[in-house]
KOLZALO-218179 format. One line per 3 residues: number of its first residue (from 0); for each residue x, y, z of N, C-alpha, C. Coordinates in steps of 0.05 Angstrom, whole numbers, plus 5000, padded with zeros to 4 digits. Atoms other than C-alpha are relative to their C-alpha. Layout:
// KOLZALO-218179
NUM) X:Y:Z:X:Y:Z:X:Y:Z  ... $
This chain:
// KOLZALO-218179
0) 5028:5008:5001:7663:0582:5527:4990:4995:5028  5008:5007:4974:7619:0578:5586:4974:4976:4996  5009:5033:5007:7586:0519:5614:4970:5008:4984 $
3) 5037:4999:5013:7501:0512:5585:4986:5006:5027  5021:4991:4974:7450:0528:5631:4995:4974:5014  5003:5019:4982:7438:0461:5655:5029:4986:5013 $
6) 4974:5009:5001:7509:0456:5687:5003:4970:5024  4995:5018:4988:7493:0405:5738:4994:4963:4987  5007:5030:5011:7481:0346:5686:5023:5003:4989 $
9) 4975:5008:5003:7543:0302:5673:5001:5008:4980  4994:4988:5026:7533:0321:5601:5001:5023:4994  5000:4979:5003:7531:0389:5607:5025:5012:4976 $
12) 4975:4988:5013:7602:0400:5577:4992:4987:4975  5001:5006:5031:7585:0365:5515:4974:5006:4984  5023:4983:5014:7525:0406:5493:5005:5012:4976 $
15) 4994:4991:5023:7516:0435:5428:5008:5020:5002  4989:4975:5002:7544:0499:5408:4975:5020:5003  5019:4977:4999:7473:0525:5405:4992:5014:5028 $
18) 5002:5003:4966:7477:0525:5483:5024:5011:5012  4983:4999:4990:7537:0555:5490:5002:5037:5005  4992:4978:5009:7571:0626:5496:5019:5011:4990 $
21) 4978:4985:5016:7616:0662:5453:5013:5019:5005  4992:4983:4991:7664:0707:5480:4994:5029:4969  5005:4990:5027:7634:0766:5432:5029:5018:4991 $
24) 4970:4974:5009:7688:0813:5385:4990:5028:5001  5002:4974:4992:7691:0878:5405:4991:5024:4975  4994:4980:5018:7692:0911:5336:4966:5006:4989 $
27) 5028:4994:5009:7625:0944:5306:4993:4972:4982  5012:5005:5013:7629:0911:5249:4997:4965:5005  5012:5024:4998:7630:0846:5276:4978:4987:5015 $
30) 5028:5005:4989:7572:0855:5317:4978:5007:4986  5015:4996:5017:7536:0879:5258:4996:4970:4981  5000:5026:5012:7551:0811:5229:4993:4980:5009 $
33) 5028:5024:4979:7526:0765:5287:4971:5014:4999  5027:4994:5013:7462:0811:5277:4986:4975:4979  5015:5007:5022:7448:0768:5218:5006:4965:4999 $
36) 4997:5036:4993:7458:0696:5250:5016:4996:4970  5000:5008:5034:7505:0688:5187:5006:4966:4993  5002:5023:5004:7501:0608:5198:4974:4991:4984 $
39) 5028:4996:5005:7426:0613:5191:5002:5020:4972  4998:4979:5026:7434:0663:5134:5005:4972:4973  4987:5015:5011:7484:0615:5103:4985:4974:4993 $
42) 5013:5032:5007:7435:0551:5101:4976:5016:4981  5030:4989:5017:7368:0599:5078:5017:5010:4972  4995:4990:5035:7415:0628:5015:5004:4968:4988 $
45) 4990:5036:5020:7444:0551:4999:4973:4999:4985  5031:5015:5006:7367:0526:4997:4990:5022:4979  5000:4991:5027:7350:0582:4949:5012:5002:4971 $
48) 4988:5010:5024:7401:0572:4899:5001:4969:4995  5003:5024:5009:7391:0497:4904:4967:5003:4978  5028:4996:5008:7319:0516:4886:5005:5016:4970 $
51) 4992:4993:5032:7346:0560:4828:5006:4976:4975  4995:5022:5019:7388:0507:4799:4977:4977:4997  5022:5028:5009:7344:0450:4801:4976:5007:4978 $
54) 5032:4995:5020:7285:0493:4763:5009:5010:4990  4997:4989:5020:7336:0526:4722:5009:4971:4977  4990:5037:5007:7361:0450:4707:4979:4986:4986 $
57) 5023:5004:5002:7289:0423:4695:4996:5008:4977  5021:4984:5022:7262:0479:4648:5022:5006:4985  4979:4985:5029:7333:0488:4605:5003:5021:4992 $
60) 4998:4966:4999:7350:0552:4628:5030:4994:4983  4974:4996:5006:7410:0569:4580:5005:5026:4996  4997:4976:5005:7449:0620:4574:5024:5012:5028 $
63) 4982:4996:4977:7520:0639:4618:4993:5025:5018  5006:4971:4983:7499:0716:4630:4971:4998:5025  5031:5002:4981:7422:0698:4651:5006:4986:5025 $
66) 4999:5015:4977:7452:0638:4699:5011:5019:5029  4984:4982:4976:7498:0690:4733:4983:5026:5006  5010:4982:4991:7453:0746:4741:4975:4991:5025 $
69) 5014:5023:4987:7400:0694:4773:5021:4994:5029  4993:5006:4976:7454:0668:4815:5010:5029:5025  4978:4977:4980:7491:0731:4841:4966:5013:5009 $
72) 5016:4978:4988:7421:0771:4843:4983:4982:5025  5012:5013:4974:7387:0710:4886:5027:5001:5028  4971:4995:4975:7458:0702:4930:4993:5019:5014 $
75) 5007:4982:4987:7454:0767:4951:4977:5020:5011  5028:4992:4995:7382:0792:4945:4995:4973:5037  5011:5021:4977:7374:0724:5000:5019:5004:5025 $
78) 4989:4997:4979:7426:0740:5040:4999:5030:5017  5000:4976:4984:7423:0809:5052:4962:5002:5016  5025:5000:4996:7344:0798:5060:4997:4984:5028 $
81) 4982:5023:4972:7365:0733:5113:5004:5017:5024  4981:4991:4977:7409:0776:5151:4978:5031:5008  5012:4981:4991:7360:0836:5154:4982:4988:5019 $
84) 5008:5022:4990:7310:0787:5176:5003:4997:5030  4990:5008:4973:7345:0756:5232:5012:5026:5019  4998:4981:4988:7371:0827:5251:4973:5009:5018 $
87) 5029:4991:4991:7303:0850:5269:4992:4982:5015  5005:5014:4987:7290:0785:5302:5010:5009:5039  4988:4994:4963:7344:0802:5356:4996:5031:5013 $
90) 5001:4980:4984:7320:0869:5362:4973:5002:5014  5026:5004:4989:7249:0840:5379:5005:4984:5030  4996:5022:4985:7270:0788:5429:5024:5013:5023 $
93) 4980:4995:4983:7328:0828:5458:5000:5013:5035  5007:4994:4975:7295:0840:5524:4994:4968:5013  4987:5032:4987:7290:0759:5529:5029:4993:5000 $
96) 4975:5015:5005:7355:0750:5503:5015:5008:5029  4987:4999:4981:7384:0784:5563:5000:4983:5024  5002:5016:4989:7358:0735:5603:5009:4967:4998 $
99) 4991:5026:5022:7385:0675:5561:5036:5000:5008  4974:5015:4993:7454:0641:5580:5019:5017:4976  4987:4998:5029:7469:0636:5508:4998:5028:4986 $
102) 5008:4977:5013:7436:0695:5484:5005:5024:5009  4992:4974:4985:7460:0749:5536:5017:5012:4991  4978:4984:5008:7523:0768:5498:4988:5018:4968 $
105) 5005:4981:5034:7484:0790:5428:5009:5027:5010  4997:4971:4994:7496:0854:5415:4986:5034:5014  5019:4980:4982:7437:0896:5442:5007:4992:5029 $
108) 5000:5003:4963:7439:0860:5514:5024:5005:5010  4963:4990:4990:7520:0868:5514:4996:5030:4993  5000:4969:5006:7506:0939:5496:5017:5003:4978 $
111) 4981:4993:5020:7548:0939:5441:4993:5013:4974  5015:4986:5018:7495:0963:5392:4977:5011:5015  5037:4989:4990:7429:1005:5406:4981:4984:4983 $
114) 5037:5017:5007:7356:0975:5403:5001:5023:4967  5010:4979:5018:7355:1041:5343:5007:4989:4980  4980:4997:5030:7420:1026:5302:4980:4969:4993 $
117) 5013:5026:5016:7396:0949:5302:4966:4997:4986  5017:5001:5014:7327:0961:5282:4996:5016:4979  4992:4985:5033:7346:1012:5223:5020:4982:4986 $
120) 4988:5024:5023:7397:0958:5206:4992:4975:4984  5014:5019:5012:7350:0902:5204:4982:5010:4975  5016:4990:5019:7305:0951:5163:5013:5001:4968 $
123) 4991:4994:5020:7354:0969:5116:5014:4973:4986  4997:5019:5018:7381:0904:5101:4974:4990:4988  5030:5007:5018:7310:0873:5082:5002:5011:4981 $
126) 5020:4990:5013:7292:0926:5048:5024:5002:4970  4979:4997:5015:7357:0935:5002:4991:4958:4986  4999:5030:5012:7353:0854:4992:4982:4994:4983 $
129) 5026:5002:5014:7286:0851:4975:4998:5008:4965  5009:4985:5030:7296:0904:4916:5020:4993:4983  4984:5020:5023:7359:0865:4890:4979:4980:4996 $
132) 5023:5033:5009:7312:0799:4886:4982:5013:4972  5012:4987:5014:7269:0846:4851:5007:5007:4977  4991:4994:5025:7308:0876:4797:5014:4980:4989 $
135) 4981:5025:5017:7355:0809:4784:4981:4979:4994  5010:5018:4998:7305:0764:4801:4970:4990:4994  5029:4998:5009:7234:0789:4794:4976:5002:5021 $
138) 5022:4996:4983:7172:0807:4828:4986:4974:5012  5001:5020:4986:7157:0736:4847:5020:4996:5033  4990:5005:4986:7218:0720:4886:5011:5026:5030 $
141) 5010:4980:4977:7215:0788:4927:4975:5001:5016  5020:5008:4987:7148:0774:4947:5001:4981:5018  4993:5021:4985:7173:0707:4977:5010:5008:5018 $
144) 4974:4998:4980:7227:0741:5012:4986:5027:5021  5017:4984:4981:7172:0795:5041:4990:4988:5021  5015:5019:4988:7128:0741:5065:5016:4987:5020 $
147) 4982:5006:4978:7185:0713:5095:5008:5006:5027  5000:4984:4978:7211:0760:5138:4981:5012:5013  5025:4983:4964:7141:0788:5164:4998:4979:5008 $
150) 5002:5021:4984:7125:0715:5183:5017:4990:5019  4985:5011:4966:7190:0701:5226:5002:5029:5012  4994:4982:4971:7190:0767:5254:4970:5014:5016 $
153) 5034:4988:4993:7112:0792:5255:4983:4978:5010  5022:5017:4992:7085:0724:5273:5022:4977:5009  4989:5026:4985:7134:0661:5289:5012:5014:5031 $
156) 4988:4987:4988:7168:0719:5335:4982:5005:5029  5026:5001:4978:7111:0740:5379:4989:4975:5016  5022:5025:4992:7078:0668:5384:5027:4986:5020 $
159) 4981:5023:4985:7146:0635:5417:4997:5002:5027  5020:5008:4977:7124:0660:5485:4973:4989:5002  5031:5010:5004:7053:0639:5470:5002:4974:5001 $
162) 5004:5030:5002:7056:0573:5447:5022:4987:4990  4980:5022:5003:7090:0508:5438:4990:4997:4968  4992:5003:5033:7073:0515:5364:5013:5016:4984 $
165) 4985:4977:5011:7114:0570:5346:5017:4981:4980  4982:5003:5023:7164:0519:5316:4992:4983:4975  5021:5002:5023:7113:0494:5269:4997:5016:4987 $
168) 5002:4979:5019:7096:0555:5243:5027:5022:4991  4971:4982:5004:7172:0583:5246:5013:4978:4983  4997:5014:5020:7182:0531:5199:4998:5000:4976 $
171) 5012:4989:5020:7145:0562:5156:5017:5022:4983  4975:4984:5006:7195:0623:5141:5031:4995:4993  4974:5029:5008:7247:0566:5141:5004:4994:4982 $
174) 5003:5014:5031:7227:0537:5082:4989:5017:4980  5012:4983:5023:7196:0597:5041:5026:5002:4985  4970:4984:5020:7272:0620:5011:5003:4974:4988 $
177) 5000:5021:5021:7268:0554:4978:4986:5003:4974  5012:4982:5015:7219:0590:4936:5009:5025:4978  4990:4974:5020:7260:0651:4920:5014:4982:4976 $
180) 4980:5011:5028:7303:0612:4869:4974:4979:4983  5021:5020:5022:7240:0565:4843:4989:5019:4985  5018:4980:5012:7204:0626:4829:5010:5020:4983 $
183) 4984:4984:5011:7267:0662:4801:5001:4993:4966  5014:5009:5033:7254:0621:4736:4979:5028:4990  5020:4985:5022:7189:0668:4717:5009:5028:4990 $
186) 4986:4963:5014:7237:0731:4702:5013:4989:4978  4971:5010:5020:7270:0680:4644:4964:4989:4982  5014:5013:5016:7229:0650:4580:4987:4974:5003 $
189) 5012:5034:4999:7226:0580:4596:4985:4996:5026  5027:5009:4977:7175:0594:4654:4991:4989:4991  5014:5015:5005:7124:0544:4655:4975:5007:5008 $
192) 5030:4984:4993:7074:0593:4692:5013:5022:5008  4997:4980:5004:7072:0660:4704:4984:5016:5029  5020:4986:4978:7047:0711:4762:5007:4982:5021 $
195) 5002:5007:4982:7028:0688:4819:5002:4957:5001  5013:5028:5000:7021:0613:4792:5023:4978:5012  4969:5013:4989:7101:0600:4809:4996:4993:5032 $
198) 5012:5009:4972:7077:0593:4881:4998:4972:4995  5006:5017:4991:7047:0534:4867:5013:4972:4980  4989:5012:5018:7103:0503:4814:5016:4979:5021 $
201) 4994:5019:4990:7115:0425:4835:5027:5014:5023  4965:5002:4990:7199:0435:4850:4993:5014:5026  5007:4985:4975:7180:0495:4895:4988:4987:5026 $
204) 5020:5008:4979:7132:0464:4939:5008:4970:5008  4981:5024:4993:7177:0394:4938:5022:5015:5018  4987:4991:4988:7231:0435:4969:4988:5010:5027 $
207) 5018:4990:4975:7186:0472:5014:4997:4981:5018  4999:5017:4982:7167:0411:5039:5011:4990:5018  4969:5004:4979:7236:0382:5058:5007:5016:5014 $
210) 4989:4986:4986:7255:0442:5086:4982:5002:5025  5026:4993:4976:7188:0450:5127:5013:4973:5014  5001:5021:4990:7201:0379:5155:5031:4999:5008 $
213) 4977:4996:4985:7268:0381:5167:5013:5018:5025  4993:4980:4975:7273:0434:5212:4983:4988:5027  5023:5006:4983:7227:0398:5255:5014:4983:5030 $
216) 4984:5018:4984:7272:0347:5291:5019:5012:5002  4976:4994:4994:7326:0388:5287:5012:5025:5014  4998:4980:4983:7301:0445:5322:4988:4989:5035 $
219) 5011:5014:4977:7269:0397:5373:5024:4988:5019  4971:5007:4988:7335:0371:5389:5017:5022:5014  4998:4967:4989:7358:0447:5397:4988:5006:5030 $
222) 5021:4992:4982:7296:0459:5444:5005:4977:5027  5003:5019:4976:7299:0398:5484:5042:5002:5020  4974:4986:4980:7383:0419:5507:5005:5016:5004 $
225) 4998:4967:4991:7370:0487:5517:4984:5005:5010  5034:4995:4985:7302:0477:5551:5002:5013:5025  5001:4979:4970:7328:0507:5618:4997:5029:4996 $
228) 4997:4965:4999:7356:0576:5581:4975:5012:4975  5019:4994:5010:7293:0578:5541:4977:5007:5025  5026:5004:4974:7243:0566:5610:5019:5032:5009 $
231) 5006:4982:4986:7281:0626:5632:5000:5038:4984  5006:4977:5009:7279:0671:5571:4961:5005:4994  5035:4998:5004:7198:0651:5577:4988:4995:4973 $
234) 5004:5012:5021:7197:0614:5518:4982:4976:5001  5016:5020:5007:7144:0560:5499:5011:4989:4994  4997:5017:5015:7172:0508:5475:4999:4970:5014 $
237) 5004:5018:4997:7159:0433:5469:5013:4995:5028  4988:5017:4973:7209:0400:5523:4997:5021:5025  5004:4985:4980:7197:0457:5571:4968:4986:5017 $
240) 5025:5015:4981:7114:0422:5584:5006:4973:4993  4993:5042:4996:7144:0346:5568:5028:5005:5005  4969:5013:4981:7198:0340:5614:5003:4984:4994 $
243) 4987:5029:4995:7199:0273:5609:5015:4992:4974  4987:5002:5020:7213:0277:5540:4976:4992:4982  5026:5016:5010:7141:0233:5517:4996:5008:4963 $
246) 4999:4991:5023:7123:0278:5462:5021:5010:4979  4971:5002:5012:7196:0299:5445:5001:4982:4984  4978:5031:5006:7224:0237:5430:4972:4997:4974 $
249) 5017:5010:5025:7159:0212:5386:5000:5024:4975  5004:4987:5007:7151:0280:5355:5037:4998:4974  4970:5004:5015:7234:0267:5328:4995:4980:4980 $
252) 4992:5019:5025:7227:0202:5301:4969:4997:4982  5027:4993:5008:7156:0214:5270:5015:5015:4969  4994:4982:5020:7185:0279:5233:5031:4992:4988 $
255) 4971:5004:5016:7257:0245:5215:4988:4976:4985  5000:5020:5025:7224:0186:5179:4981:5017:4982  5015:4988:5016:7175:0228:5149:5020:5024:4972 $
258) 4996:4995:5017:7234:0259:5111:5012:4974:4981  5000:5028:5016:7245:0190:5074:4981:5009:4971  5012:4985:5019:7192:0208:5032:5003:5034:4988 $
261) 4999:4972:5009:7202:0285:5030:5021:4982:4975  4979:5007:5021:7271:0254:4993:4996:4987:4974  5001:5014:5027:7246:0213:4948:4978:5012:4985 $
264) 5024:4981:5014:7193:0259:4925:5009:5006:4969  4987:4994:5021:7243:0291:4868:4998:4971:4977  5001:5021:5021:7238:0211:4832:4979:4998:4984 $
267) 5020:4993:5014:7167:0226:4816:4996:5032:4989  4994:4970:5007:7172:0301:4808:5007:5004:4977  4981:4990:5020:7231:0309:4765:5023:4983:4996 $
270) 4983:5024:5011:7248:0242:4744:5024:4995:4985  4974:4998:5019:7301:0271:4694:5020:5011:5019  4987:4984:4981:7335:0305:4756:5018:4982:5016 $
273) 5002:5013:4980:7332:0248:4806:4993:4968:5000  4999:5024:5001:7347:0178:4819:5019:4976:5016  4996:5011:4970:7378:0123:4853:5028:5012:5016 $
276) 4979:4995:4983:7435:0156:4880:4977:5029:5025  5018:4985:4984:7382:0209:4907:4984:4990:5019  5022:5022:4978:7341:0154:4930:5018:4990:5024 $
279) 4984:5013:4985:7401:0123:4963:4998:5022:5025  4984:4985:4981:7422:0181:4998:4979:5011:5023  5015:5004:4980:7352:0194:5029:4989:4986:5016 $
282) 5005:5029:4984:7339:0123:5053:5021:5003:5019  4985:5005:4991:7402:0126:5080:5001:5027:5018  5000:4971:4986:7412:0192:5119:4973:4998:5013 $
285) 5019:4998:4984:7337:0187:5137:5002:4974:5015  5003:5020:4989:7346:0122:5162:5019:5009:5027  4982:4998:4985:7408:0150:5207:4978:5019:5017 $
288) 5011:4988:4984:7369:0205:5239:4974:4991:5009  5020:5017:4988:7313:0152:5254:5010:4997:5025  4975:5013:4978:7364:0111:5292:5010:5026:5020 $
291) 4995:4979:4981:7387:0180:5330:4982:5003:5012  5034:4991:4989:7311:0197:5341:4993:4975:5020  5007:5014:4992:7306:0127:5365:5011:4997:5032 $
294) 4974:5000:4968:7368:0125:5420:5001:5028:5017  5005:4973:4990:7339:0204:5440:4983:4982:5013  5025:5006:4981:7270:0171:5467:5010:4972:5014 $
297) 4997:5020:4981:7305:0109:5500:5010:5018:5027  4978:4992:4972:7358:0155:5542:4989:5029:5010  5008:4964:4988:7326:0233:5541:5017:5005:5005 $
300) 4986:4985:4993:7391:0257:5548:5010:5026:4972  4994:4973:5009:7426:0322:5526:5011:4995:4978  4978:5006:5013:7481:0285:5491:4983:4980:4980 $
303) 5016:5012:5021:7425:0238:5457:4990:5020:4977  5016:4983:5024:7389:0300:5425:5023:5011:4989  4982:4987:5013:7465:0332:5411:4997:4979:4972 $
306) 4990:5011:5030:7474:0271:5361:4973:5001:4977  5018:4992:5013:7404:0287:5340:5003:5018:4983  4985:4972:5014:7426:0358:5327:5015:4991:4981 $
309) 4971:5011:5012:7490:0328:5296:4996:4992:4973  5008:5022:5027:7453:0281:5246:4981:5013:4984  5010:4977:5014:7405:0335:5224:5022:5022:4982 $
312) 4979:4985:5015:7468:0380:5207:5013:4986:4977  4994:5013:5017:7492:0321:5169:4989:4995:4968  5005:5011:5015:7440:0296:5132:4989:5021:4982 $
315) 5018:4985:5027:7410:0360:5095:5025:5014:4973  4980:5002:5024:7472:0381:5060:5006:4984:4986  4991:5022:5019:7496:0315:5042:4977:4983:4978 $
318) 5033:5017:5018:7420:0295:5015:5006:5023:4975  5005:4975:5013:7421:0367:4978:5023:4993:4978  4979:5000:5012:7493:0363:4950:4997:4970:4985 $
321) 5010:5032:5016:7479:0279:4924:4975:5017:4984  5021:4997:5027:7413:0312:4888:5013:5011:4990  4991:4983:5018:7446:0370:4860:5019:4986:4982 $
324) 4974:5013:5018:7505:0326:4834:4989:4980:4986  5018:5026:5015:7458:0270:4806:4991:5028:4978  5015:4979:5020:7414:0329:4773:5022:5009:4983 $
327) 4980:4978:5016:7477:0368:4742:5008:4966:4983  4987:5021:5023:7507:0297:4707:4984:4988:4985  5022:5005:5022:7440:0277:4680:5003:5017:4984 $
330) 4997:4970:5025:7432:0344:4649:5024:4998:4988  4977:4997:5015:7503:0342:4620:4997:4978:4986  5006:5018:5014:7491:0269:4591:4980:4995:4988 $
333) 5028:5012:5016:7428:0272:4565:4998:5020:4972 $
């Protein structure tokens, strides 16, 4: 691993991994597989099948064959859609990335793929994912996963040199695949709306939420220890015009208590779902990434926003996995 871009601060060596570099593997196909960020992949499929279950949970989807065609056709309709996605990302950007610490080894700037193969690859995954979603899942949840991908690659993509709001609106594509599985319901009976109206069904747009808001602090934390090899891929972002940190720091603990509520949203929502162990687990977890957010704007250091980073990685699985496990033992007891 090599050092981060800012190697003359004492903390340099203990930077996140998002700051680091990866000696890459030589083989095609495993540069076909960093193509598709499969960490990032891996969190946007979770959040859609949480979004399945919960609204197949809710509305009393039964039925072993329907659950599994639902799950396998969202799984893979979201992942191959994900990874097309983010493919196409790095074949937009891959004239910054070469300039990027971290980002110089992808596979276009290492030469190890062409600008061609990767943008027929990004094409072809989308477009393949999309039409699983479609036939397992339904003309709703392909639509989501369209919208998706033009928004982080046709608009969050472009705007990140532009402006310091890119990760506002790249937030937005963040949290849509929370969608594909809410909306995966209206291909089954026990929809509760139909068409276009799944868009605007509570669960969906509770998820959405959290997800929109969570990424907020925890890409700020990202941005603010990689702010050197961002200033020289010519990236906008926040800590790059507040050095000092000012808006940083408030902008963290602002959007980490603000998921307090995102969490407890599900108790009025989908009161049969959610309750105090859900409640617990967002008081508690949001209360921790407060306290991180809090000891980021005393010190502004690298190693303050890593435990930022750190406590964001923590707290959305372990909040997600406490609902899902509350929701699944109600439903079996009731």
């Amino acid at each position: 691993m090599t050092t981060p871009p800012n190697a003359q601060s004492t903390q340099s060596e203990d930077i996140a991994d998002q700051c680091t570099v990866d000696i890459p593997q030589p083989s095609t196909f495993a540069a076909c597989v960093e193509l598709t960020k499969p960490g990032i992949t891996k969190l946007v499929t979770i959040t859609a099948l949480v979004g399945l279950l919960l609204s197949g949970l809710h509305y009393d989807l039964v039925g072993w064959m329907l659950w599994i065609k639902l799950i396998m056709g969202a799984t893979i309709g979201t992942t191959l859609a994900s990874g097309g996605a983010n493919a196409l990302n790095m074949w937009y950007e891959s004239d910054r990335d070469a300039l990027m610490n971290r980002t110089k080894i992808r596979p276009i700037p290492s030469k190890r793929l062409s600008a061609r193969f990767v943008l027929l690859f990004g094409i072809g995954m989308t477009v393949v994912g999309t039409l699983i979603l479609w036939l397992t899942c339904g003309i709703i949840p392909a639509l989501v996963a369209i919208v998706t991908t033009a928004s982080y690659v046709l608009i969050y993509t472009p705007l990140k040199p532009i402006t310091i709001t890119n990760t506002l609106i790249g937030a937005v594509p963040g949290a849509l695949p929370t969608m594909i599985g809410t909306t995966a319901i209206g291909s089954t009976s026990v929809a509760p709306m139909v068409g276009f109206e799944l868009l605007i069904e509570p669960i969906g747009l509770m998820l959405f939420t959290l997800m929109f808001v969570w990424q907020l602090p925890h890409f700020f934390a990202i941005a603010w220890m990689c702010k050197d090899d961002y200033k020289a891929g010519g990236f906008r972002m926040l800590p790059i015009v507040d050095p000092k940190g000012n808006h940083t720091a408030v902008t963290m603990i602002v959007t980490s208590a603000m998921l307090i509520p995102c969490g407890l949203a599900p108790l009025w929502i989908i009161p049969d779902l959610a309750g105090w162990f859900t409640a617990g687990a967002s008081i508690l977890l949001g209360g921790l990434l407060i306290y991180l957010s809090i000891k980021f704007a005393i010190t502004r250091t690298d190693k303050a926003a890593r435990k930022v980073f750190f406590g964001s990685i923590i707290h959305l699985p372990v909040y997600l996995i406490v609902f899902v496990a509350e929701a699944s033992i109600r439903t079996l007891i009731a």
